[in-house]
PDBQT receptor file of N, H, CA, C and O in Angstrom, charges set to zero:
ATOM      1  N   UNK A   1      56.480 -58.241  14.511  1.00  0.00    +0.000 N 
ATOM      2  CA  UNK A   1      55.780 -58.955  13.456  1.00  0.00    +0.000 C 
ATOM      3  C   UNK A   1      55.704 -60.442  13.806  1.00  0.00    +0.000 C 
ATOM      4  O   UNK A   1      56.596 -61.032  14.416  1.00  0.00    +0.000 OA
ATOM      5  N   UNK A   2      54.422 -61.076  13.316  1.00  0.00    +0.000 N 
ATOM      6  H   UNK A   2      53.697 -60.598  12.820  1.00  0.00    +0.000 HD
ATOM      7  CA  UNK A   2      54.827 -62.472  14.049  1.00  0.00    +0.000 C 
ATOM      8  C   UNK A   2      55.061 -63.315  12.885  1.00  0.00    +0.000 C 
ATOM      9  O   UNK A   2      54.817 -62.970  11.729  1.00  0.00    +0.000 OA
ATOM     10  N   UNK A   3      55.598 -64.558  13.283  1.00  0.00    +0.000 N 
ATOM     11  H   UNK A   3      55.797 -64.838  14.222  1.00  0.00    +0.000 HD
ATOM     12  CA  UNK A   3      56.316 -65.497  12.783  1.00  0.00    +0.000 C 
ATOM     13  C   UNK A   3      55.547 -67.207  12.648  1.00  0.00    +0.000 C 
ATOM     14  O   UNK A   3      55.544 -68.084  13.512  1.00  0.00    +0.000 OA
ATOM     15  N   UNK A   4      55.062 -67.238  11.520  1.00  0.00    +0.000 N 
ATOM     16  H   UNK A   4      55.065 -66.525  10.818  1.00  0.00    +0.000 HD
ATOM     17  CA  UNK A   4      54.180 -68.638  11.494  1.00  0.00    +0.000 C 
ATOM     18  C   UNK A   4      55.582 -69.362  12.127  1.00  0.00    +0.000 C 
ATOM     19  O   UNK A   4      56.761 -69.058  12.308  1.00  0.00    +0.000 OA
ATOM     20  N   UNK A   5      54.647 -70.561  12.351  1.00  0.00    +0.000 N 
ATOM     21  H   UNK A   5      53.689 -70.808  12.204  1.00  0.00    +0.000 HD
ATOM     22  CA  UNK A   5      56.112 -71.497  12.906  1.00  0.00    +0.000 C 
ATOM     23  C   UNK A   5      56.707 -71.220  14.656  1.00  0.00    +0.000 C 
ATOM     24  O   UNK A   5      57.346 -72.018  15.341  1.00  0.00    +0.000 OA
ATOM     25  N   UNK A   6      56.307 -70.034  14.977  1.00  0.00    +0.000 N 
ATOM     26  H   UNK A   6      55.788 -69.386  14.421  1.00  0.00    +0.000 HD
ATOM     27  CA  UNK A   6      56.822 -69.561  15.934  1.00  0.00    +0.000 C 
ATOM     28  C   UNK A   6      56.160 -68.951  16.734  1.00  0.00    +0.000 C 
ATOM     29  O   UNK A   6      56.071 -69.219  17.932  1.00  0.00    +0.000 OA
ATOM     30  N   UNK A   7      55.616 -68.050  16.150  1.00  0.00    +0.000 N 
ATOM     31  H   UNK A   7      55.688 -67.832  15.176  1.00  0.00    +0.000 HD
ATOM     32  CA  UNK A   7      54.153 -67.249  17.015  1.00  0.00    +0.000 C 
ATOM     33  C   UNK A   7      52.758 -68.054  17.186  1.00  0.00    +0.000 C 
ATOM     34  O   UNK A   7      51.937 -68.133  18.100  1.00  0.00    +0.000 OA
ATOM     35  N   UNK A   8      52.846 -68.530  16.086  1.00  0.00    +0.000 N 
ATOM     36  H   UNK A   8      53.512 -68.466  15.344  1.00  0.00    +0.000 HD
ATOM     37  CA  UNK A   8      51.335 -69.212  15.366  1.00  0.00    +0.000 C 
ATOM     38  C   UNK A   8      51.960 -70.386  14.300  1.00  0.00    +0.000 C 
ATOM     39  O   UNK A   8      52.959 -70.576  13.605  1.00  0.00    +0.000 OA
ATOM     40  N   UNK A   9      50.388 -71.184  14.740  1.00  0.00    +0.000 N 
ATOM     41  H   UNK A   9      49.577 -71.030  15.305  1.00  0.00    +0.000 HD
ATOM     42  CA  UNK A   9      50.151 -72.347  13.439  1.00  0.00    +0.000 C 
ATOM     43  C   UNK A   9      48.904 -71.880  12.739  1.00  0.00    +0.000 C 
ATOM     44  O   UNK A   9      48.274 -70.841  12.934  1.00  0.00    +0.000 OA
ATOM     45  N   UNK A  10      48.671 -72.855  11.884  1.00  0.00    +0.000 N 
ATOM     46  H   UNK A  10      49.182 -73.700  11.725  1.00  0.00    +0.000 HD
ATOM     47  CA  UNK A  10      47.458 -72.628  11.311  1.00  0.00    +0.000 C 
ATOM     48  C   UNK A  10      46.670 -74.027  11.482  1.00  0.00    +0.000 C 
ATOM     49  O   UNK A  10      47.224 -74.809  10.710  1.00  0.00    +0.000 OA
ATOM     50  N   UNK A  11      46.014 -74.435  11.903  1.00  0.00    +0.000 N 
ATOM     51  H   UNK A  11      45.564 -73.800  12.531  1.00  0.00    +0.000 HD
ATOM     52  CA  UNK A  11      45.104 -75.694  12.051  1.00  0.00    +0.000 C 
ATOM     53  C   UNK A  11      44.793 -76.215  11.278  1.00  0.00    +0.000 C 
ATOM     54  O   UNK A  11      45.051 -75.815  10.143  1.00  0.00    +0.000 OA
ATOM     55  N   UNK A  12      44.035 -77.445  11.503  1.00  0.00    +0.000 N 
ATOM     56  H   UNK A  12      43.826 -77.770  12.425  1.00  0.00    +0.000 HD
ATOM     57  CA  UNK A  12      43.336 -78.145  10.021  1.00  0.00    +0.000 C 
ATOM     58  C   UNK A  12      42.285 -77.487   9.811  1.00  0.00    +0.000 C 
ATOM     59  O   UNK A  12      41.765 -77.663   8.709  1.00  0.00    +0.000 OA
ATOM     60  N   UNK A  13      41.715 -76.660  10.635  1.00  0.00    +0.000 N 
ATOM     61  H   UNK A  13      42.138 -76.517  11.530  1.00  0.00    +0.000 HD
ATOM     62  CA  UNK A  13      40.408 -76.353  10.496  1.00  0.00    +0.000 C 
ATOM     63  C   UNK A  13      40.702 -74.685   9.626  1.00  0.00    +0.000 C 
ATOM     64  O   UNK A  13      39.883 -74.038   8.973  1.00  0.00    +0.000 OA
ATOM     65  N   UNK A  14      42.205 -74.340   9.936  1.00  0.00    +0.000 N 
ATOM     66  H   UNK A  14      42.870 -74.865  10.467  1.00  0.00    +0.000 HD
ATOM     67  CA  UNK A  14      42.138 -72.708   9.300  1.00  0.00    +0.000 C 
ATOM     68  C   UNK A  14      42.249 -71.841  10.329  1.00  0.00    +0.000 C 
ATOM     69  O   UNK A  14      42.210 -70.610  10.337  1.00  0.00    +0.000 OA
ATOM     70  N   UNK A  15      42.394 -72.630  11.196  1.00  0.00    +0.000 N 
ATOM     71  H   UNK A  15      42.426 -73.630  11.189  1.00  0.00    +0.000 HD
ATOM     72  CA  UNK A  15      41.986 -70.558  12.978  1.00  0.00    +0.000 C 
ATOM     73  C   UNK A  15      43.638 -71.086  13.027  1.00  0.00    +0.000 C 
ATOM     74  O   UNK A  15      44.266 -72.143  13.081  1.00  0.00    +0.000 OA
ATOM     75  N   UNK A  16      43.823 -69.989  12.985  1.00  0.00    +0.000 N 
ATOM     76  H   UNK A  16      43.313 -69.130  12.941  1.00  0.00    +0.000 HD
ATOM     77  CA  UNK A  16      45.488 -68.863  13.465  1.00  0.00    +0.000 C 
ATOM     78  C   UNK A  16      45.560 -69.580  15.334  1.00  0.00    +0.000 C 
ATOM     79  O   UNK A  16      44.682 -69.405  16.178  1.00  0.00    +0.000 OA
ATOM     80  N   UNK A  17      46.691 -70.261  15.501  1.00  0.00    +0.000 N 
ATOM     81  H   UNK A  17      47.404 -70.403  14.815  1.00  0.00    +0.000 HD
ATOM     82  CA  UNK A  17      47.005 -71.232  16.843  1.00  0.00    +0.000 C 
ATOM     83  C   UNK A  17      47.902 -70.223  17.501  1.00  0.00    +0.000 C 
ATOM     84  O   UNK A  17      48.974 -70.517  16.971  1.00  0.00    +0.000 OA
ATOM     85  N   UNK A  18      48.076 -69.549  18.050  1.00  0.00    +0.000 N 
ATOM     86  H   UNK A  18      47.206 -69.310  18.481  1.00  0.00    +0.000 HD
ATOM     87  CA  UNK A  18      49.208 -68.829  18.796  1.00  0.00    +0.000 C 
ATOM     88  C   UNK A  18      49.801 -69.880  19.551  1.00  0.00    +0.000 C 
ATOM     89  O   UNK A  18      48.924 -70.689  19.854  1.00  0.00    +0.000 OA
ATOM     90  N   UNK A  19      51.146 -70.275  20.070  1.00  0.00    +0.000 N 
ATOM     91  H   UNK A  19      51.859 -69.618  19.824  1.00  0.00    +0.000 HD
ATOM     92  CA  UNK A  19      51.738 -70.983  20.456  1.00  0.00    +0.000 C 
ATOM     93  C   UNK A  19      52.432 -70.055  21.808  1.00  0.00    +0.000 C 
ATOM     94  O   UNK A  19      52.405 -68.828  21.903  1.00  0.00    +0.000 OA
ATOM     95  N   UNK A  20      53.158 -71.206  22.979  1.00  0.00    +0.000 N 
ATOM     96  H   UNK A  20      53.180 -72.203  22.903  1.00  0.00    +0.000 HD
ATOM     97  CA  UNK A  20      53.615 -71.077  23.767  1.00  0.00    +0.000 C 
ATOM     98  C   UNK A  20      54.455 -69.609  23.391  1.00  0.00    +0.000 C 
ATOM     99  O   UNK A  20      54.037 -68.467  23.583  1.00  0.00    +0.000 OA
ATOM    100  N   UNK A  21      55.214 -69.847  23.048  1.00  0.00    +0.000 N 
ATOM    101  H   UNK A  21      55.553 -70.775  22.893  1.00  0.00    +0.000 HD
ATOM    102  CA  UNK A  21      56.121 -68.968  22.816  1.00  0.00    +0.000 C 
ATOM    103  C   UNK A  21      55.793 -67.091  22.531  1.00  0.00    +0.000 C 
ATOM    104  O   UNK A  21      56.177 -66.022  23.007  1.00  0.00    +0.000 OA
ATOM    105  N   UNK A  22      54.818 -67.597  21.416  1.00  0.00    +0.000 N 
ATOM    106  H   UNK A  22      54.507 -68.465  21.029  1.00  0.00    +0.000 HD
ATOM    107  CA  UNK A  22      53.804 -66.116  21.576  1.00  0.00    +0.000 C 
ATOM    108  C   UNK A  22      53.511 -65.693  22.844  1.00  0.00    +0.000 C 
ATOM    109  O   UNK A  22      54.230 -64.729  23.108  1.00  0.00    +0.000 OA
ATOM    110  N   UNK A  23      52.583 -66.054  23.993  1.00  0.00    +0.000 N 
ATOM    111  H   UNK A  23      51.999 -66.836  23.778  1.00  0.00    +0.000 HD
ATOM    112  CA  UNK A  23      52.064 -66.019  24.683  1.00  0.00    +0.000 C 
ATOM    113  C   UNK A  23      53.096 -65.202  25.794  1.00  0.00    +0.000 C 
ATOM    114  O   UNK A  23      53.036 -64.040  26.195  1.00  0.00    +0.000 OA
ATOM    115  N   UNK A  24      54.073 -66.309  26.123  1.00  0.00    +0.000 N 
ATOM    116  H   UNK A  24      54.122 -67.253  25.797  1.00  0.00    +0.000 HD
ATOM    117  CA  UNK A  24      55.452 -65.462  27.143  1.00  0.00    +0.000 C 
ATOM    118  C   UNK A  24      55.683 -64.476  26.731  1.00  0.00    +0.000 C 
ATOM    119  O   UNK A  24      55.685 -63.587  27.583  1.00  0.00    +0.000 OA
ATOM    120  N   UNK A  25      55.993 -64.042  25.314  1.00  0.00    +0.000 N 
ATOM    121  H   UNK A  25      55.991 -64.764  24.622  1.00  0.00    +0.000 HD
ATOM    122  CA  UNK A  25      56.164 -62.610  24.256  1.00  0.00    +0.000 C 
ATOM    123  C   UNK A  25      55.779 -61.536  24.801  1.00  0.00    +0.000 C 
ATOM    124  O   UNK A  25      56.409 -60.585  25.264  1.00  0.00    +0.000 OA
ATOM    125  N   UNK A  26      54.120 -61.872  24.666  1.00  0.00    +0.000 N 
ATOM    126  H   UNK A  26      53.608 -62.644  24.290  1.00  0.00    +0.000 HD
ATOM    127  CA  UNK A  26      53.059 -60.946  25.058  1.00  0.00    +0.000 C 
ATOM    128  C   UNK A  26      53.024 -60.451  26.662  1.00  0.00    +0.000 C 
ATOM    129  O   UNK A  26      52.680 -59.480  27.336  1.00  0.00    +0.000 OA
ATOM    130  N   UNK A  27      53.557 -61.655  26.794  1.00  0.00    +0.000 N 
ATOM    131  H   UNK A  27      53.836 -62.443  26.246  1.00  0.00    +0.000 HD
ATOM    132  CA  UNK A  27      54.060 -61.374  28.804  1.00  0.00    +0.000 C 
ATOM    133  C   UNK A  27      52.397 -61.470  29.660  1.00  0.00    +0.000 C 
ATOM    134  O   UNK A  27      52.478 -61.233  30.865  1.00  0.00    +0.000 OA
ATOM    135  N   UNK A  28      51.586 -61.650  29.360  1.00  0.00    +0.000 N 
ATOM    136  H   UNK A  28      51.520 -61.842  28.381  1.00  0.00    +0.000 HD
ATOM    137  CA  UNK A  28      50.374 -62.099  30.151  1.00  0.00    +0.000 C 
ATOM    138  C   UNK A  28      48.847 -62.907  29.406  1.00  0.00    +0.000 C 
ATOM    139  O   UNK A  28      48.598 -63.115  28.218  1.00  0.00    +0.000 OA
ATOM    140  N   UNK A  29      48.125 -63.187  30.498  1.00  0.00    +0.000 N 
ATOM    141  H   UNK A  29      48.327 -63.018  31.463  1.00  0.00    +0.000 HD
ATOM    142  CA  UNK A  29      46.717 -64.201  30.157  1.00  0.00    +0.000 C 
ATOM    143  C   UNK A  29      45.829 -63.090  29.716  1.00  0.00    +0.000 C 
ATOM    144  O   UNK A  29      45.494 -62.064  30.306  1.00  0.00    +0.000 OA
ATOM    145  N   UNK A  30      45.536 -63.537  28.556  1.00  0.00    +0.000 N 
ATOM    146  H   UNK A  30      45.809 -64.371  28.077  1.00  0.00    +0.000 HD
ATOM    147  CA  UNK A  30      44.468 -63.007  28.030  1.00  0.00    +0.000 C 
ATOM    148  C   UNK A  30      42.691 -63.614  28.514  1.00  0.00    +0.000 C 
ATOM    149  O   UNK A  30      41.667 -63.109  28.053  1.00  0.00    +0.000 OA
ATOM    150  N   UNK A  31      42.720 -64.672  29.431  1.00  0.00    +0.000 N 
ATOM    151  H   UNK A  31      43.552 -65.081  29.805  1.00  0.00    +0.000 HD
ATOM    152  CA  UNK A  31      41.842 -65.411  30.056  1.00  0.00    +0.000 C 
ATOM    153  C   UNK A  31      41.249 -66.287  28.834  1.00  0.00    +0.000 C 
ATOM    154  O   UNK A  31      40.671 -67.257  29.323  1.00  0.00    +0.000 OA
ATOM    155  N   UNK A  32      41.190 -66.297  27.642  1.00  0.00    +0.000 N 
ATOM    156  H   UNK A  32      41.660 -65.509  27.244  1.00  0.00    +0.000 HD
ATOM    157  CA  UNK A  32      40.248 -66.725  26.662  1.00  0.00    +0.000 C 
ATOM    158  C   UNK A  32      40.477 -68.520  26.580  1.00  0.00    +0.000 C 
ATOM    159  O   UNK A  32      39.877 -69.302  25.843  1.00  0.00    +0.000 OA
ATOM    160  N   UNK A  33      41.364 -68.772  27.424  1.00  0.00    +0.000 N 
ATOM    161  H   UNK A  33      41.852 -68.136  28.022  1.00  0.00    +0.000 HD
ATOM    162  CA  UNK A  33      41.766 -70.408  27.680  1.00  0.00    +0.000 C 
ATOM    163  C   UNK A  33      42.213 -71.026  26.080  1.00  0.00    +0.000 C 
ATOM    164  O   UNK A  33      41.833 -72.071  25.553  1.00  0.00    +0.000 OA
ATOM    165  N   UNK A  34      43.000 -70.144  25.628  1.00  0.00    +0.000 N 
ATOM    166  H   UNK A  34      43.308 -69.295  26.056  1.00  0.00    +0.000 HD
ATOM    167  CA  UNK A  34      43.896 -70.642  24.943  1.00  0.00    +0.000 C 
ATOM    168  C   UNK A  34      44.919 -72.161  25.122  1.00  0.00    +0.000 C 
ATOM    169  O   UNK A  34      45.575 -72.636  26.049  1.00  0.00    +0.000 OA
ATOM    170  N   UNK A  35      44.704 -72.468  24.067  1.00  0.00    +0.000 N 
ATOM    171  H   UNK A  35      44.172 -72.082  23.313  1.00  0.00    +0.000 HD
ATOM    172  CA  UNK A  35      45.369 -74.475  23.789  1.00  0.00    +0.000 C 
ATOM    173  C   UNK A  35      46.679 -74.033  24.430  1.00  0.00    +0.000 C 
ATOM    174  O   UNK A  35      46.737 -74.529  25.556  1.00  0.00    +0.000 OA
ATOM    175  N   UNK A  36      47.666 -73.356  24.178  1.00  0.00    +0.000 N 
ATOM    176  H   UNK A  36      47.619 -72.953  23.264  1.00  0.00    +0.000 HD
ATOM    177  CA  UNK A  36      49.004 -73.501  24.415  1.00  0.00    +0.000 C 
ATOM    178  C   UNK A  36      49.236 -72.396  25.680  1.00  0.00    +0.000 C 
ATOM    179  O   UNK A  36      50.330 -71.833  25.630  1.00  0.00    +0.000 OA
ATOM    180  N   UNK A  37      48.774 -72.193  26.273  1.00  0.00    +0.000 N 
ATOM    181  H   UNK A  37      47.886 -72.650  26.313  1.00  0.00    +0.000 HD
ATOM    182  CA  UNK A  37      48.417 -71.154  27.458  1.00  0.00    +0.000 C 
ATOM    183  C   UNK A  37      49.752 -71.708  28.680  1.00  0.00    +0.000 C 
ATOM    184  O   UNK A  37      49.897 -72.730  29.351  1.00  0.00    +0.000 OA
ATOM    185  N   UNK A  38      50.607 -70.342  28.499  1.00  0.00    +0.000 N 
ATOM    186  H   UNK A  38      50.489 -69.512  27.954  1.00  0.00    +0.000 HD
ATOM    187  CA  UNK A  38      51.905 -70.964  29.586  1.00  0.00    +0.000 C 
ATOM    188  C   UNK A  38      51.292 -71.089  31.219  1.00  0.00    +0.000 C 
ATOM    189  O   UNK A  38      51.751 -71.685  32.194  1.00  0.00    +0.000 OA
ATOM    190  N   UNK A  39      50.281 -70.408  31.080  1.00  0.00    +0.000 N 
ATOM    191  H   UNK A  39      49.909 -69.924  30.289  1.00  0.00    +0.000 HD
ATOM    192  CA  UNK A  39      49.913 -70.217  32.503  1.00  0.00    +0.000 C 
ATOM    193  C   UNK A  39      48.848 -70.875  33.167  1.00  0.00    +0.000 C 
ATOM    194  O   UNK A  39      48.701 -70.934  34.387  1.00  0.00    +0.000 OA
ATOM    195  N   UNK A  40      47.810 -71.571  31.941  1.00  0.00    +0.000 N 
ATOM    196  H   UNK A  40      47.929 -71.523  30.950  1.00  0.00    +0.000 HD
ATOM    197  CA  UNK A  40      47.265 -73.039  31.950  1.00  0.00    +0.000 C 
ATOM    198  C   UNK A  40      45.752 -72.424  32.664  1.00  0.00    +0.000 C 
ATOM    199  O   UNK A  40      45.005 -72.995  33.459  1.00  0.00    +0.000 OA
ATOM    200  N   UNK A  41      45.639 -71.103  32.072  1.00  0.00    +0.000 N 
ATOM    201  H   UNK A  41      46.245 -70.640  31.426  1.00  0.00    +0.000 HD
ATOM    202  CA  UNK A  41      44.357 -70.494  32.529  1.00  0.00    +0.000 C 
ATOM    203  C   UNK A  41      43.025 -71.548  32.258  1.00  0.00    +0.000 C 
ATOM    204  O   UNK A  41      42.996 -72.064  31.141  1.00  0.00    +0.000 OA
ATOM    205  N   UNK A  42      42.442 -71.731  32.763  1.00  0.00    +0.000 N 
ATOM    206  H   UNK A  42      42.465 -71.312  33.671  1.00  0.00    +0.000 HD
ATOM    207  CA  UNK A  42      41.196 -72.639  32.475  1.00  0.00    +0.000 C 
ATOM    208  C   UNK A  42      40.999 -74.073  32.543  1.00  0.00    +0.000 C 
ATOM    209  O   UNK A  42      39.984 -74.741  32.735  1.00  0.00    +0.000 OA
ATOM    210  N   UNK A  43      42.395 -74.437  32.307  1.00  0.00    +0.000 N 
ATOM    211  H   UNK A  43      43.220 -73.893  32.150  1.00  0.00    +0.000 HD
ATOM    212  CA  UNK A  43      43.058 -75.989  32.231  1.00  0.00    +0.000 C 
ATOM    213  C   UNK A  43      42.346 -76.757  33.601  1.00  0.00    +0.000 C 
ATOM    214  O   UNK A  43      42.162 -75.925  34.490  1.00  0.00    +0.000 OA
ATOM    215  N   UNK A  44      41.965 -77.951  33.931  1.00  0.00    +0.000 N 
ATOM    216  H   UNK A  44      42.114 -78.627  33.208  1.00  0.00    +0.000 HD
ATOM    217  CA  UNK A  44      41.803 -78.658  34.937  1.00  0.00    +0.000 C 
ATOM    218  C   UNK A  44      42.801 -79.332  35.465  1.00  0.00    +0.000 C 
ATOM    219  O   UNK A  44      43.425 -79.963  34.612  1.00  0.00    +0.000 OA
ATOM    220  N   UNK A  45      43.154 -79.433  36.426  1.00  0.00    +0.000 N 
ATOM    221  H   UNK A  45      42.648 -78.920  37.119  1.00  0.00    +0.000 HD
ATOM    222  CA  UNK A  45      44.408 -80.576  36.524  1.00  0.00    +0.000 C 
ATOM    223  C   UNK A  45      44.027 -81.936  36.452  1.00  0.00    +0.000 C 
ATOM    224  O   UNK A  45      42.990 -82.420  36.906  1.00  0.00    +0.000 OA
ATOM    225  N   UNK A  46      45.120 -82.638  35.729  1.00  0.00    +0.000 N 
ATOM    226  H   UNK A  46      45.963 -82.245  35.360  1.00  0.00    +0.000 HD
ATOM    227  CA  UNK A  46      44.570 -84.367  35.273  1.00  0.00    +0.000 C 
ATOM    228  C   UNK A  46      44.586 -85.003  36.577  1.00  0.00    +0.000 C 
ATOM    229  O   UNK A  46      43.960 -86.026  36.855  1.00  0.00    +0.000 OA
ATOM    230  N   UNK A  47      45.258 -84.412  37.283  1.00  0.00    +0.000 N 
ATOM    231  H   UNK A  47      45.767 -83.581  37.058  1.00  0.00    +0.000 HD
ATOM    232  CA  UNK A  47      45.005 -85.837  38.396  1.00  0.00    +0.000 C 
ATOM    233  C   UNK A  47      43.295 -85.373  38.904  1.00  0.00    +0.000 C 
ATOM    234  O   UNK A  47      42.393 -86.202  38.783  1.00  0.00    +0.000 OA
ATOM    235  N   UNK A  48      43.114 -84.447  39.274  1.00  0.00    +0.000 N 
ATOM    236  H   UNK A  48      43.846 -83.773  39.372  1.00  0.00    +0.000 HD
ATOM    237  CA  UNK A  48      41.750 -84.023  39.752  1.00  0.00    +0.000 C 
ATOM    238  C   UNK A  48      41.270 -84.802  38.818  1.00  0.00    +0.000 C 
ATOM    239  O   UNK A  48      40.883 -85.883  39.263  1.00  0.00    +0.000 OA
ATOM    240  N   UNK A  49      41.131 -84.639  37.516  1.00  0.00    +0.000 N 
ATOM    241  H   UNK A  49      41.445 -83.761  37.155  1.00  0.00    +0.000 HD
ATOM    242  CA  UNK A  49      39.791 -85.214  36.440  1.00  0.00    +0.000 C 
ATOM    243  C   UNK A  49      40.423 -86.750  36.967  1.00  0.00    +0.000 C 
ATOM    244  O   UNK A  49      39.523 -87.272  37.625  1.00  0.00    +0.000 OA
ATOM    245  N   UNK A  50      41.104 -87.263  36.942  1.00  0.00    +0.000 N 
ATOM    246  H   UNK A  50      41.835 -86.839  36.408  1.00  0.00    +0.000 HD
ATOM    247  CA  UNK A  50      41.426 -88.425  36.752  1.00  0.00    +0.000 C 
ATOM    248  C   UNK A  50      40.464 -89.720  38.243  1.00  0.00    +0.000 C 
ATOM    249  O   UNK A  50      39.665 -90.656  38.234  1.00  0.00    +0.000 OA
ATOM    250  N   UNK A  51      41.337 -88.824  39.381  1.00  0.00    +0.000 N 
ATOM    251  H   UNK A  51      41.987 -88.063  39.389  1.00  0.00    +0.000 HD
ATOM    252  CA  UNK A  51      40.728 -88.852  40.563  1.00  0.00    +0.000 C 
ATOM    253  C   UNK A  51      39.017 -89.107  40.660  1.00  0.00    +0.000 C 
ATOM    254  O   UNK A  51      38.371 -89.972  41.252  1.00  0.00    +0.000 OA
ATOM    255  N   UNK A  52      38.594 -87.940  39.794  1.00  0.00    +0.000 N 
ATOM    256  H   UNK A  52      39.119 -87.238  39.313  1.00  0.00    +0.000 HD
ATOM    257  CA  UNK A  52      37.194 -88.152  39.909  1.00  0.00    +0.000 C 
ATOM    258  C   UNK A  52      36.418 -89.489  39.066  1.00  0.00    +0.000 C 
ATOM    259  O   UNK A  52      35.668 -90.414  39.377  1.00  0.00    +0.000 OA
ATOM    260  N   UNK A  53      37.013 -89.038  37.958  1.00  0.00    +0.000 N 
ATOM    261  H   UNK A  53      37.622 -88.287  37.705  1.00  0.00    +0.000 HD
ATOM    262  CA  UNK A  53      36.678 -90.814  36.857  1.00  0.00    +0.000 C 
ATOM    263  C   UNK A  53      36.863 -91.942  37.798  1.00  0.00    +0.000 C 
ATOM    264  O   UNK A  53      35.818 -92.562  37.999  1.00  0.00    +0.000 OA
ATOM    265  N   UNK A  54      38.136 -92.476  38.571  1.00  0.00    +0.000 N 
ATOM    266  H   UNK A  54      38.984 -91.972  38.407  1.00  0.00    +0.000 HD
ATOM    267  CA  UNK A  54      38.319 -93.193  39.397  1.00  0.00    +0.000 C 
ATOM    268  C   UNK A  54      37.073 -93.134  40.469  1.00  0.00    +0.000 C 
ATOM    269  O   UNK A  54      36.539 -94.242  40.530  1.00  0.00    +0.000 OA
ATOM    270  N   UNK A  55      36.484 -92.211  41.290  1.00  0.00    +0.000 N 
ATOM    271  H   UNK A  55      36.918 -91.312  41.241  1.00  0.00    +0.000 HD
ATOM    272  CA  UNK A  55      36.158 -92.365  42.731  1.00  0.00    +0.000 C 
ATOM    273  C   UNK A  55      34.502 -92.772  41.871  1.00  0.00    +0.000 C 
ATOM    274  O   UNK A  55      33.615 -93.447  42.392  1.00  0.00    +0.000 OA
ATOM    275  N   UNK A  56      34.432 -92.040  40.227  1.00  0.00    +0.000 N 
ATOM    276  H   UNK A  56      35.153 -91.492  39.803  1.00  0.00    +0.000 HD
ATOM    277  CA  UNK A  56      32.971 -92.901  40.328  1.00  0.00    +0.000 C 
ATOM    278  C   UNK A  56      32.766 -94.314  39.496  1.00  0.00    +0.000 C 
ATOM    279  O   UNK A  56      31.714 -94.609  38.928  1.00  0.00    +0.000 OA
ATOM    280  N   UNK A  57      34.058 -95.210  39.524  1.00  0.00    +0.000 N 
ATOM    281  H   UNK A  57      34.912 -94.970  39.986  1.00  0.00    +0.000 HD
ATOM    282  CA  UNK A  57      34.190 -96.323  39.041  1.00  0.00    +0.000 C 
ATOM    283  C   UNK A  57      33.898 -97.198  40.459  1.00  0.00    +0.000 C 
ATOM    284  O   UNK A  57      33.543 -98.369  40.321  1.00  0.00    +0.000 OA
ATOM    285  N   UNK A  58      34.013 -96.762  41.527  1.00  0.00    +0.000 N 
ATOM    286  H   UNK A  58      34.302 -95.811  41.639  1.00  0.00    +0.000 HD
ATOM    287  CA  UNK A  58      34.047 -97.684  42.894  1.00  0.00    +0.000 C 
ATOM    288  C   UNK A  58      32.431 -97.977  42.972  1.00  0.00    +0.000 C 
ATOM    289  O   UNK A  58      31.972 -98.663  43.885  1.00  0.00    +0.000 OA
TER     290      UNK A  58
């Protein structure tokens, strides 16, 4: 059974947040690039984005 607070938040907007903790639970990526995603499916890495903002400031 899940556990607000623990499994899930609820947003300002109202959509059900599954959190870190859920996610390890479940034991794998659902690919849908979930906010709290242990495995950071979809995520960009900041230095890459960062890198690039930088190389087109020169």
């Amino acid at each position: 059974m899940l556990q607000e607070g623990i499994d899930y938040y609820i947003n300002e907007d109202g959509n059900f947040v599954f959190t870190k903790e859920y996610h390890l639970k479940r034991g794998y990526c659902c690919k849908n690039k979930c906010l709290h995603c242990p495995w950071n499916y979809g995520k960009t890495d900041i230095t890459d984005a960062q890198n690039e903002i930088n190389k087109n400031e020169l």
